[in-house]
C-alpha positions in Angstrom: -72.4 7.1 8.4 -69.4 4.8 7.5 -68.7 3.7 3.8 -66.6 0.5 2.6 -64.2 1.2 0.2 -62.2 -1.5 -2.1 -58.7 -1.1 -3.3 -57.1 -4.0 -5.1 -59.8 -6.5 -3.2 -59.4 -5.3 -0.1 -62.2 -3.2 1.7 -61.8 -0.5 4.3 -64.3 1.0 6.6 -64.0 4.9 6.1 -66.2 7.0 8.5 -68.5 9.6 6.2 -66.3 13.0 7.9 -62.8 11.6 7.5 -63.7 10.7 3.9 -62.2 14.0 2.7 -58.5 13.0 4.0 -58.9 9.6 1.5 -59.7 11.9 -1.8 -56.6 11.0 -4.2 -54.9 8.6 -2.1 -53.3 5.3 -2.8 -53.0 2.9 0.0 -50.1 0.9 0.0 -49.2 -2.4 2.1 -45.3 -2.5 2.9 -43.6 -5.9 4.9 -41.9 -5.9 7.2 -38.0 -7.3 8.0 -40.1 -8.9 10.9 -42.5 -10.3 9.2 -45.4 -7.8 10.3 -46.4 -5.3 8.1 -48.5 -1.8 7.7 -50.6 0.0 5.6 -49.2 3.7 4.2 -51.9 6.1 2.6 -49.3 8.2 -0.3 -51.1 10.7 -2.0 -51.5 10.9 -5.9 
């Protein structure tokens, strides 16, 4: 079963058996030169 998560107002859809890989994580969005961007998990 999946479970949304919510980090600084913006919800993810985590699947219930890769839940373990998100314990103590920060996720961090990072621009960019091109304008695009990505999201990068860092662990805490």
């Amino acid at each position: 079963m999946d479970e949304i998560t919510e980090q600084d107002g913006i919800e993810f859809l985590v699947n219930e058996r890769d839940k373990v890989y998100f314990d103590h994580v920060k996720i961090d969005y990072v621009r960019s030169l091109l304008g695009g961007g990505q999201f990068i998990v860092l662990r805490v």
